[in-house]
C-alpha positions in Angstrom: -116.3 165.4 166.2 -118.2 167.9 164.0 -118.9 166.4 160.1 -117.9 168.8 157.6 -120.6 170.2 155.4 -121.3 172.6 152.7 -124.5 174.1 152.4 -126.1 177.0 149.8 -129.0 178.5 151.9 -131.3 180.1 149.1 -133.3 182.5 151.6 -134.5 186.5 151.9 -134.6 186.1 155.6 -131.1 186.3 157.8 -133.4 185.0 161.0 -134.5 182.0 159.2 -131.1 181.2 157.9 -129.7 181.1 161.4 -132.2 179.1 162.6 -131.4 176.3 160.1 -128.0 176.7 160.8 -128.0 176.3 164.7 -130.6 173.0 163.7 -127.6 171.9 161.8 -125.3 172.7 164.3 -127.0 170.3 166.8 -126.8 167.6 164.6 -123.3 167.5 164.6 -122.4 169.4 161.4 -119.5 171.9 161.1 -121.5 174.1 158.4 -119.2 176.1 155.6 -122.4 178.4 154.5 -123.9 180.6 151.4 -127.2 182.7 151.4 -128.1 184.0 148.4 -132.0 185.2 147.9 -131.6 186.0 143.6 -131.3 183.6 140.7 -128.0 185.5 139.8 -126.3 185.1 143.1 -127.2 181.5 142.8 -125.9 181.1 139.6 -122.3 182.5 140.6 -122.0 180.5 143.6 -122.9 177.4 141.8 -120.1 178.1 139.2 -117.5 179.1 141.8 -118.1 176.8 144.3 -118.7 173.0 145.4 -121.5 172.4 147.7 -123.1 169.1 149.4 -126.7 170.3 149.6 -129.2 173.2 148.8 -131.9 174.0 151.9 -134.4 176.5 149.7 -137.3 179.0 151.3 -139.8 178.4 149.0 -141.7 181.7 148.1 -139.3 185.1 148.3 -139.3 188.8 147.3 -137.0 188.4 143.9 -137.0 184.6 143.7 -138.5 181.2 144.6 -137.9 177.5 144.9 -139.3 176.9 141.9 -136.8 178.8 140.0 -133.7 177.7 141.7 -135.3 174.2 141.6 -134.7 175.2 137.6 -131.3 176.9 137.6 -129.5 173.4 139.3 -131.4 171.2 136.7 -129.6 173.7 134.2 -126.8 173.7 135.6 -126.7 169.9 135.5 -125.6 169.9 138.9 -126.7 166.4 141.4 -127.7 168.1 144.7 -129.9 167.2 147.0 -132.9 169.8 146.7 -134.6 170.3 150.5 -137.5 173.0 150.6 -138.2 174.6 153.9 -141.2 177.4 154.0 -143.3 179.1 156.0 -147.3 178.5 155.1 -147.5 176.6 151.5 -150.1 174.4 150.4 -150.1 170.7 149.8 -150.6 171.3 145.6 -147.6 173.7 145.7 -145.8 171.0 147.9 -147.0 168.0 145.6 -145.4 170.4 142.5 -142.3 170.5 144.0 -141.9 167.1 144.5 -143.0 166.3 141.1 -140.5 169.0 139.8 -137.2 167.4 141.4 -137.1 168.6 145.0 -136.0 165.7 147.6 -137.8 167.0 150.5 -140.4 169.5 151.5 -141.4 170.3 155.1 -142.2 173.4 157.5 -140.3 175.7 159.2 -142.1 175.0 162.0 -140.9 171.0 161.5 -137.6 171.5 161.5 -136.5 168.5 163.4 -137.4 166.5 160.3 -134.0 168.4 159.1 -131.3 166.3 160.4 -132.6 163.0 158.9 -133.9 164.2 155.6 -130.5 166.1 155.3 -128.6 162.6 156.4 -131.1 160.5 154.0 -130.6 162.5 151.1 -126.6 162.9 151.4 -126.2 159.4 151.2 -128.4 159.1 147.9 -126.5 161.7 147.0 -123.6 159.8 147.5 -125.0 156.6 145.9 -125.9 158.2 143.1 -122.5 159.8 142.2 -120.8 156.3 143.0 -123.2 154.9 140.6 -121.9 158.0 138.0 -118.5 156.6 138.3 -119.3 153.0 138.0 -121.2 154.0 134.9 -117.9 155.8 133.5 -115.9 153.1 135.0 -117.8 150.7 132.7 -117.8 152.6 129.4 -114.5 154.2 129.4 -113.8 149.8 129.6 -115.9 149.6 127.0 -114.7 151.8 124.6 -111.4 151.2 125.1 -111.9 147.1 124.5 -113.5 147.9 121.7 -110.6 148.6 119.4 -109.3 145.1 120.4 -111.4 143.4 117.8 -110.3 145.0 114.7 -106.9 143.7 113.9 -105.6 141.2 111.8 -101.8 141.0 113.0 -100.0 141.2 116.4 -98.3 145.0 115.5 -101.5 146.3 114.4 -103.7 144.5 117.8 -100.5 146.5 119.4 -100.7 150.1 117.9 -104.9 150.1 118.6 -104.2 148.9 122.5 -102.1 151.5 123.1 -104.3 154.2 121.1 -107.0 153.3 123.0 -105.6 153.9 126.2 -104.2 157.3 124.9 -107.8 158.0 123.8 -109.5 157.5 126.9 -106.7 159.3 128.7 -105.3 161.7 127.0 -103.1 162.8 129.9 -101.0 160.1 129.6 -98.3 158.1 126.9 -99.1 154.7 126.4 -96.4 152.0 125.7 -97.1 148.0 124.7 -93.9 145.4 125.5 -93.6 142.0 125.5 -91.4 139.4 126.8 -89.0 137.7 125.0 -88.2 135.1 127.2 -85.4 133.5 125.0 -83.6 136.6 124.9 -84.4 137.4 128.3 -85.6 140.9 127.3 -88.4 142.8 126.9 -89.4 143.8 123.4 -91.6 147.7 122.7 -94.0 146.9 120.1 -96.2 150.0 120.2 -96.2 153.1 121.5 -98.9 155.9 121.1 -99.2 159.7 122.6 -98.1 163.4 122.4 -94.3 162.8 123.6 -94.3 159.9 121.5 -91.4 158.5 123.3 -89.0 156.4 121.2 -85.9 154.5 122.6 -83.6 151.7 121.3 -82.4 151.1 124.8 -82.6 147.4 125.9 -84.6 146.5 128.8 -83.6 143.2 130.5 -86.4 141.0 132.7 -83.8 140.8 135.4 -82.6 144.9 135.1 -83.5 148.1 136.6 -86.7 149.9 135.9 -90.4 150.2 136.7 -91.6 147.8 133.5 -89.0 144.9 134.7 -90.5 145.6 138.2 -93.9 144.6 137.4 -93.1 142.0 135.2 -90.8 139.8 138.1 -93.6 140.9 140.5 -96.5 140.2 138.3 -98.3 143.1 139.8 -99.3 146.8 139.1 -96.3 149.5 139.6 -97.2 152.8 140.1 -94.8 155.6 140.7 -97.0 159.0 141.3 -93.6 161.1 141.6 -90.8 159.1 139.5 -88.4 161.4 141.5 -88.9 159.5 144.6 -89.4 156.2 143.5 -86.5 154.0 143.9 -86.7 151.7 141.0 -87.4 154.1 138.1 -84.5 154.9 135.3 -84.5 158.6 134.3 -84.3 159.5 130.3 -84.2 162.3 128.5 -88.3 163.1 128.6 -90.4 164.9 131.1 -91.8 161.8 133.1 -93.3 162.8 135.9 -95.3 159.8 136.9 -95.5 156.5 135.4 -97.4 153.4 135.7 -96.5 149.9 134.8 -99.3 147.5 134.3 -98.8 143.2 133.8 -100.3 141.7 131.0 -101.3 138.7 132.1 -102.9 135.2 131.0 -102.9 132.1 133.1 -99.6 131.0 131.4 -98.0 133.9 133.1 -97.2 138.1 132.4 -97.2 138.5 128.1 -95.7 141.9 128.7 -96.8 145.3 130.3 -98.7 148.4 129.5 -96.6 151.2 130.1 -98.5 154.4 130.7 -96.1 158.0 131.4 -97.4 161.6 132.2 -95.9 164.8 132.4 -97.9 165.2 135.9 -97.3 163.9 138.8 -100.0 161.7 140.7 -102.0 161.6 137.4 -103.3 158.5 137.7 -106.5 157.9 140.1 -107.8 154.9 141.8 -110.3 154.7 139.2 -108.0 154.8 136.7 -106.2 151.7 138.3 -109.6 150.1 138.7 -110.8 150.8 134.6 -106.9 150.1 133.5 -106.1 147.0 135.0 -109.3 145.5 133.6 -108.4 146.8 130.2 -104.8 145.0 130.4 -106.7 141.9 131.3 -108.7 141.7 128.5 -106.1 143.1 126.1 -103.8 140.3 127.5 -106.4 137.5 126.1 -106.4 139.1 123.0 -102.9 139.5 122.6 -102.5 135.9 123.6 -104.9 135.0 120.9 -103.3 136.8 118.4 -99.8 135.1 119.6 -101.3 131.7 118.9 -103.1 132.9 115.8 -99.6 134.2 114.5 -97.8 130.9 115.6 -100.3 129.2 113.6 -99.7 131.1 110.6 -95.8 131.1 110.5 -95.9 127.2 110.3 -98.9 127.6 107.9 -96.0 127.3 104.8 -94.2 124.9 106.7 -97.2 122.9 106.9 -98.4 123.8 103.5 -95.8 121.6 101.7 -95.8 119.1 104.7 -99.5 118.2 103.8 -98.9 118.2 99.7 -96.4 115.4 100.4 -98.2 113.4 102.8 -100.8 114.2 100.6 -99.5 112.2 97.7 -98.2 109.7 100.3 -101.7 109.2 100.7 -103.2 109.1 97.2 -100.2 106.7 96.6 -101.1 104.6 99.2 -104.7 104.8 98.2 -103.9 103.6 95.0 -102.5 100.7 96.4 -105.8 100.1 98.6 -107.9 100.6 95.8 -105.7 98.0 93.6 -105.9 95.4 96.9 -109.3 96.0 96.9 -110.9 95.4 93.7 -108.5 92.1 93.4 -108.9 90.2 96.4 -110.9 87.2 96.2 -112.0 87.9 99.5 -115.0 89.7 100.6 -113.4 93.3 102.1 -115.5 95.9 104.0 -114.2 99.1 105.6 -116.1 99.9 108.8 -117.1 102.1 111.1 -116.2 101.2 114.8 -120.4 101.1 115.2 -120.4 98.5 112.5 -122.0 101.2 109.6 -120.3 100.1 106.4 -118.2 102.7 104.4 -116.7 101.2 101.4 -116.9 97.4 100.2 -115.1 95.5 96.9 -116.8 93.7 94.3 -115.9 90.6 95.6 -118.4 92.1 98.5 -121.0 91.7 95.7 -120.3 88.8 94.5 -120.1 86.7 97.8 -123.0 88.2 99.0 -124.9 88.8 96.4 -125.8 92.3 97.3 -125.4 95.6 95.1 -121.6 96.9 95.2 -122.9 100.4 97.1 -123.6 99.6 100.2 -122.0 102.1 102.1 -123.9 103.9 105.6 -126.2 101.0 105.6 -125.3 98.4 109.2 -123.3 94.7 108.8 -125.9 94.0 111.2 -128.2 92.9 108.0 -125.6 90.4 106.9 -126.0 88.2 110.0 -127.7 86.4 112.7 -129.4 88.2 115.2 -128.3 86.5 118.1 -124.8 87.0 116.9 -124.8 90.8 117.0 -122.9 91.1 120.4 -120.5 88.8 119.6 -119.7 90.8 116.5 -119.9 94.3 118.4 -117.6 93.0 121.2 -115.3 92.2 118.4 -115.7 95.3 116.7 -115.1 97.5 120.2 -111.9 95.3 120.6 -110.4 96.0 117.3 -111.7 99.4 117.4 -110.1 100.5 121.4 -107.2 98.2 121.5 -106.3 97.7 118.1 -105.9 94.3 118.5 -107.2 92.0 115.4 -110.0 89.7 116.3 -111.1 86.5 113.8 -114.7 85.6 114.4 -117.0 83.3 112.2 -120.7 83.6 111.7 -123.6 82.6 110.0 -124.3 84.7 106.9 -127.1 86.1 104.9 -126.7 86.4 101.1 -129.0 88.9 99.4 -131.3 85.8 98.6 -131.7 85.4 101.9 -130.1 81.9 101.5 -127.2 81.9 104.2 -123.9 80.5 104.6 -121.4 79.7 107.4 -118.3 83.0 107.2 -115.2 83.7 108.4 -113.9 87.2 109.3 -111.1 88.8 109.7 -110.4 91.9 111.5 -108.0 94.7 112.0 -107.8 98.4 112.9 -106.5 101.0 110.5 -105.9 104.9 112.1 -106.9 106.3 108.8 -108.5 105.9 105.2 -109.3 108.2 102.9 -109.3 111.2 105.5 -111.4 108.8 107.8 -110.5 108.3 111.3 -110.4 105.0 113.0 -112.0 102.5 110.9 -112.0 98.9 110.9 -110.8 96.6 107.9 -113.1 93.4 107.9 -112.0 90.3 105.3 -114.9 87.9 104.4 -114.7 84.4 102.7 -117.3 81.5 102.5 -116.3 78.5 104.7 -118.9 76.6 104.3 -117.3 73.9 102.7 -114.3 74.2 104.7 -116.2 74.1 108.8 -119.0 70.6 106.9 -115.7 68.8 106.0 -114.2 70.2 109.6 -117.0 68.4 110.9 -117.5 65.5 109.1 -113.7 64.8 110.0 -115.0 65.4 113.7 -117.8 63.3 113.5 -115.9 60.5 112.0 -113.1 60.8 114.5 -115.7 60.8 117.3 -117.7 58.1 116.0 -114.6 56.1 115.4 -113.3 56.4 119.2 -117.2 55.7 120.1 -116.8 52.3 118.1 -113.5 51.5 119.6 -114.8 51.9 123.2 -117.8 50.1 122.2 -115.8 47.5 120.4 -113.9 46.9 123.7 -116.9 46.9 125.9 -118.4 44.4 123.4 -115.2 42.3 123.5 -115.5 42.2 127.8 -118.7 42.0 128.2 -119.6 39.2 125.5 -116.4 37.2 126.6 -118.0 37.1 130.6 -121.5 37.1 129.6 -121.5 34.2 126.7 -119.1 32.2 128.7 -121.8 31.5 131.4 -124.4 29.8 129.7 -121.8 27.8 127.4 -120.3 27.0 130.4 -123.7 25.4 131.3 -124.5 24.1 128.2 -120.9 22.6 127.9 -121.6 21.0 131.7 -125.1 19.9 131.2 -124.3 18.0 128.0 -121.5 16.2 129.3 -123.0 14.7 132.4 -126.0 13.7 129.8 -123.4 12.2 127.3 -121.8 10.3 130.1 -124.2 9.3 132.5 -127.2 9.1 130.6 -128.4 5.3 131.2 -127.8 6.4 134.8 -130.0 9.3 135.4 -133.9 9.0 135.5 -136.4 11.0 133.3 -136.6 14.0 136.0 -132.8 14.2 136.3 -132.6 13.9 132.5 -135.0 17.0 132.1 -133.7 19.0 134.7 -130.7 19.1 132.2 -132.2 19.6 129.1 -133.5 22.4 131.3 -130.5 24.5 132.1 -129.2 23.9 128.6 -132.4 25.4 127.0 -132.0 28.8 129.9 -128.6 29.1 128.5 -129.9 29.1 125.1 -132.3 31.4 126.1 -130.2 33.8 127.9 -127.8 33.8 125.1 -130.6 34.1 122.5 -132.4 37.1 124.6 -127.9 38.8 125.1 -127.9 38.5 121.0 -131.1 40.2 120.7 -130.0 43.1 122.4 -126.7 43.5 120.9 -128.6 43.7 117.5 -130.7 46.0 118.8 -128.4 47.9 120.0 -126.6 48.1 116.5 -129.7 48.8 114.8 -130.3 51.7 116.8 -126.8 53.2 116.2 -126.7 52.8 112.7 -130.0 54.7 113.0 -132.3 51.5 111.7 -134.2 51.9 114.7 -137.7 52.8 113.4 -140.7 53.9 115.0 -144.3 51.9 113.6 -147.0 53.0 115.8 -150.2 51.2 115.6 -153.4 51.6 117.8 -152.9 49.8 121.4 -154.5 49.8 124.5 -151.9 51.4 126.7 -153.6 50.0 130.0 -154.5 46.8 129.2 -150.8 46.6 127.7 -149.3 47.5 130.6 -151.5 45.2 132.9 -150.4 42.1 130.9 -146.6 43.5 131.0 -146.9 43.5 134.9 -148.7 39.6 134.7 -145.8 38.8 132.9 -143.2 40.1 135.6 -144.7 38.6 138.5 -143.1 35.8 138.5 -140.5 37.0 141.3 -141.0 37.5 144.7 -141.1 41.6 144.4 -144.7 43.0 144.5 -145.2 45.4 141.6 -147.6 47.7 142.2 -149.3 49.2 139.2 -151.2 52.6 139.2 -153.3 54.4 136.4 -154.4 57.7 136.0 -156.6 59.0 132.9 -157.6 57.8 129.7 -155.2 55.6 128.9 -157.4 53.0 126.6 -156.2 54.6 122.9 -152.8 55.0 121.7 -150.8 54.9 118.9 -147.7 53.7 120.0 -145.3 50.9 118.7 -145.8 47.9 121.1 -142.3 46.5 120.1 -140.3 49.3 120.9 -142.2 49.5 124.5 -141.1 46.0 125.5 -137.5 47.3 124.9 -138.2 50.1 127.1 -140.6 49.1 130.3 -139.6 45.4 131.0 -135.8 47.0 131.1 -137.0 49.4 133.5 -139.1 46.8 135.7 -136.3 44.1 135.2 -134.1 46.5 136.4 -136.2 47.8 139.3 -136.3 44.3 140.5 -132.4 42.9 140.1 -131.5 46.0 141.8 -133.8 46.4 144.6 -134.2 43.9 147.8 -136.0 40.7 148.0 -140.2 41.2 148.5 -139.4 44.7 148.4 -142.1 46.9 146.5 -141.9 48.5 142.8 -144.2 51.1 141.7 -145.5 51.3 138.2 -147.4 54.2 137.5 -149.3 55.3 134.1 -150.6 58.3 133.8 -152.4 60.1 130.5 -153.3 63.4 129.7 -154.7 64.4 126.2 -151.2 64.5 124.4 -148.8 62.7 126.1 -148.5 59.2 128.7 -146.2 59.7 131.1 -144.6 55.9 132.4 -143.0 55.9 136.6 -141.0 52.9 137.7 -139.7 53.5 141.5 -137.7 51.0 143.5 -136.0 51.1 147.1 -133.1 49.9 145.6 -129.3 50.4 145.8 -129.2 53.3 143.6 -127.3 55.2 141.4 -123.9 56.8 142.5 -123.8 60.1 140.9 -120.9 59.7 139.3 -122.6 57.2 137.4 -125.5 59.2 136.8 -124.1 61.3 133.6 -123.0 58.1 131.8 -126.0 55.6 132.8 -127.8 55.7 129.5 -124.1 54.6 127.6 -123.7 51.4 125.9 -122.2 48.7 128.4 -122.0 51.4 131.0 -122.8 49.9 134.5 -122.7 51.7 138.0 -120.0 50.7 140.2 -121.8 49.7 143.1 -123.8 46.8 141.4 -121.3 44.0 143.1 -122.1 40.4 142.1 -125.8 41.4 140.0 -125.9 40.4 136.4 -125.9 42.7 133.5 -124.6 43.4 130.2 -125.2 47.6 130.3 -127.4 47.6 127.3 -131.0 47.8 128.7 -131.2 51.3 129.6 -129.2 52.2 126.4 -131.5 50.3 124.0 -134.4 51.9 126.7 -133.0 55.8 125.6 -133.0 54.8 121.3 -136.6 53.2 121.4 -137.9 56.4 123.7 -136.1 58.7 121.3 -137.7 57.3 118.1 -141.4 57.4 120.0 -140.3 61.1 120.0 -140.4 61.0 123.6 -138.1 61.8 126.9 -136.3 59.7 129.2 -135.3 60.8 132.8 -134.7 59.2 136.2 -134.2 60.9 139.9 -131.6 58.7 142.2 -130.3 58.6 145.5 -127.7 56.0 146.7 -129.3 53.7 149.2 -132.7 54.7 148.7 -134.2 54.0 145.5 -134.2 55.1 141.7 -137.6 56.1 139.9 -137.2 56.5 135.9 -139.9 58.9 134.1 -140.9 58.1 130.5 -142.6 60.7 128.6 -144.3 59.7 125.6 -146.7 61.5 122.7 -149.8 59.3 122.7 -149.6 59.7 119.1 -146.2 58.6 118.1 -144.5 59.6 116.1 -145.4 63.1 116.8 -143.6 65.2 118.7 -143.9 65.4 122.3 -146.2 68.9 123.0 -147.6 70.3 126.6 -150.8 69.2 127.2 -153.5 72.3 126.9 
């Protein structure tokens, strides 16, 4: 099928014309044709007619391509400009080109025709859809432009509408909105020659093209009202009318209403320039909706606020009167802990200038307290729920002192959102006599249980060695004359163990009180610690264990108290033994660095159970699986006080079964502390 085209042939020669027009023909072009050969004749047909494309000789009798290259730039007409000639140079060529010609090629070329004619048609074609973009756009722009002038929702109204009325004059522009308590739709403005006014009611649910697009929430367009099925007649010339949503994402506002005296006088790119006008005009109108809404409860508001206002000061004058007369410490905080108003008894308990407001409560405390206060402070703060802390204080002296605090959220304060009311007072007093009352409470149940285990063990332990004495010293009162010198002595013998025993259970138990009542002192002097320990362990072999003793270092100068060491390693040795099998082996190991001697007594005894283990350094305490083996429970206790006042440590690792081993740490320079050797 042939493709329409129109072309102006500016030529002298008929033969060359028809030659371009049969080149034309076989490239499938039904050619509507004009030849003109003058300026003037190509004047006239550009006025009177439309054409798609000018094919131009370029040198002729009364004219050239030159010239009419000229008249179409005048003419301000966008053609595509092809030159065809004869014999022309490349300058004159190059010229053209330069000038505004598309193309330029030979007559003896001409199948470069078809394509340069189909290339520059289509640029021709871009070019004009790019002109009506371009209009598109600023007939948008200048029609949103009015929309930012206005300062109520009658006046936004009246420059919509004028704006559309300006940018096309051809048509009568209306502006409705819905009232959707009244189910109706309300004309606000209206702008245009037939000025079109109307009381008449329109109804969201009624007949008409403006109800139409407003149920449909979409564009109604009615080129010939006569034919259209949903339009209402009225008294003026309407000939075609378009109905156009304003809408928002909370649904259609109301509709632009645009009437013409013509029909089909709307284009597509009106539609297109239009309904991008109505959605910008329906933001603004929603805008100025909200903007009104805002201001009609302004008054209502107005005296709403002056009461709450003096609510407030009221209430503040209360605050202010709480404040200033509380004995307490008060601080209103930030939820971040920044300090915004404080009391004068602030001042005076912490002894810190009155203004001290945007400055962190983080300076009035411990360090290592801080998250425990800002855990507090994000729990008052997010659940409003009151919180009561204590913590240890800083005064401005830096002296300190132990505080309690109180906690609770308030919504407001002085226009301030979400702060936090904090209630300070010195319990110093208060949490010592807590303590002392603790302390005494603890120490009296301590005595009680120690009073008890006194009472058991001194009633089994001193009835023994009476009960030997009482024995002894009867057979010797009765039987005397009848019992030689070795019998006699073998019972003066058992009476003087039992003295002994109960001598060496006294000692202990006066020890032991010593020690609790904190008479337990350390007097170093200087001692050999080996050769001590060497004569401890000749002293202890007197059983048939083998202690093994073991030395390690330096261990000739100390400064130690040799008193309180025999209450510490012939307990551990002792102990070691009685609990451990017969000629079994105990270890005794001394070892010395530059600071400290460290003391090892290992057995393969019974050993500890380990529930025992927590409790085995207690007064009286004794494991449970010691059977039938002697004991009162105070050596390892008496052991633990004389370590603790050679500033030393005491430990023990135990396995039931197997054996217990007991580690002694002490400063080789008591009393100093015990330190890490270098």
């Amino acid at each position: 099928m042939s493709i329409p085209l129109r072309v102006l042939i500016v030529e002298d020669s008929e033969d060359d014309a028809a030659m371009l027009l049969r080149e034309l023909k076989r490239g499938g072009y039904a050619v509507e044709y004009e030849r003109v050969q003058t300026e003037a004749a190509m004047e006239e047909s550009l006025d009177t007619r439309s054409w798609d494309i000018i094919l131009s000789d370029y040198s002729m009798p009364e004219f050239s391509a030159p010239a009419a290259l000229r008249v179409l730039q005048r003419k301000e007409i966008d053609l595509p400009f092809i030159i065809i000639s004869g014999t022309v140079g490349e300058d004159a060529a190059v010229d053209s080109m330069r000038s505004g010609a598309h193309d330029f090629f030979a007559k003896n070329h001409l199948t470069r025709l078809i394509p340069a004619l189909k290339r520059e048609l289509q640029e021709a074609d871009d070019r004009r859809q790019h002109r009506g973009v371009q209009h598109e756009l600023r007939a948008l722009y200048n029609a949103v432009s009015y929309l930012f002038n206005a300062d109520s929702l009658l006046k936004l109204s009246q420059q919509i509408v004028q704006a559309v009325v300006t940018e096309f004059v051809k048509a009568d522009c209306g502006l409705m909105l819905v009232d959707k308590d009244r189910r109706q739709i309300r004309r606000v403005a209206r702008a245009g020659k037939q000025q079109i006014v109307t009381d008449a009611p329109i109804f969201l649910d009624g007949a008409g093209i403006v109800p139409e697009a407003i149920r449909t929430e979409k564009i109604v367009y009615a080129p010939d009202v006569a034919v259209h099925a949903n339009y209402v007649p009225n008294e003026y010339d309407t000939r075609s009318e378009l109905a156009i949503p304003l809408q928002t994402q909370k649904g259609v506002l109301g509709v632009l209403d645009l009437q013409s005296v013509r029909s089909n006088a709307f284009s597509e790119l009106d539609l297109r320039i239009l309904k991008a006008f109505a959605e910008r005009a329906a933001a603004v109108i929603e805008s100025m909706q909200l903007y009104e809404e805002i201001n009609h409860h302004a008054a209502e508001l107005e005296s709403r606020v002056a009461l709450r206002t003096a609510e407030l000061q009221r209430a503040k004058d209360n605050v202010e009167i709480l404040l200033n007369n509380s004995s307490d410490a008060i601080l209103v905080i930030h939820a971040d802990g920044i300090i915004y108003q404080t009391n004068p008894a602030f001042s005076q308990l912490f002894g810190i200038p009155y203004e001290v407001s945007g400055q962190s409560i983080h300076k009035l405390m411990e360090p290592n307290q801080l998250p425990m206060v800002d855990v507090a402070l994000r729990q008052v703060s997010a659940e409003s729920r009151s919180q009561r802390i204590d913590f240890l204080a800083y005064r401005g002296d830096g002296s300190t002192f132990m505080a309690e605090a109180a906690l609770a959220h308030v919504a407001e304060f002085e226009g301030q959102q979400n702060l936090i009311i904090c209630s300070v007072r010195d319990v110093t007093l208060r949490r010592q006599a807590e303590e002392d009352l603790r302390n005494a409470l603890e120490k009296e149940k301590e005595l009680n249980e120690l009073k008890s285990r006194f009472i058991s063990m001194t009633s089994h332990e001193f009835r023994t060695p009476l009960t030997t004495i009482s024995t002894a010293s009867w057979i010797l009162r009765q039987h005397i004359d009848k019992l030689n010198e070795t019998e006699r002595n073998k019972r003066f013998d058992r009476i003087q163990q039992a003295i002994t025993q109960m001598t060496q259970l006294m000692d202990e138990i006066l020890t032991l009180g010593k020690a609790t009542a904190g008479r337990l002192k350390c007097e170093p002097a200087p001692l050999n610690l080996d050769a001590f320990c060497r004569e401890l362990v000749d002293e202890l072999r007197v059983t048939t264990h083998t202690i093994a003793y073991i030395t390690q270092g330096n261990c000739n100068e100390a400064l130690m108290d040799e008193k309180l060491l025999r209450h510490i390693l012939p307990n551990l040795i002792t102990n070691a033994i009685k609990y451990s099998p017969e000629k079994s082996e105990v270890r005794f190991e001394l070892t010395c660095d530059t600071v400290n001697a460290t003391f090892r007594v290992t057995d393969q005894g019974i050993g500890i159970p380990p529930k025992d283990q927590e409790h085995i350094f207690e007064s009286f305490h004794r494991a449970q699986n010691v059977g039938r083996i002697t004991g009162t429970g105070l050596g390892l206790a008496i052991a633990k006080r004389a370590v603790d006042a050679h500033n030393g440590h005491i430990t023990f690792e135990s396995r039931e079964g197997i054996g217990t081993t007991f580690i002694v740490v002490l400063p080789l320079n008591s009393p100093l502390p015990l330190t890490k050797p270098n």
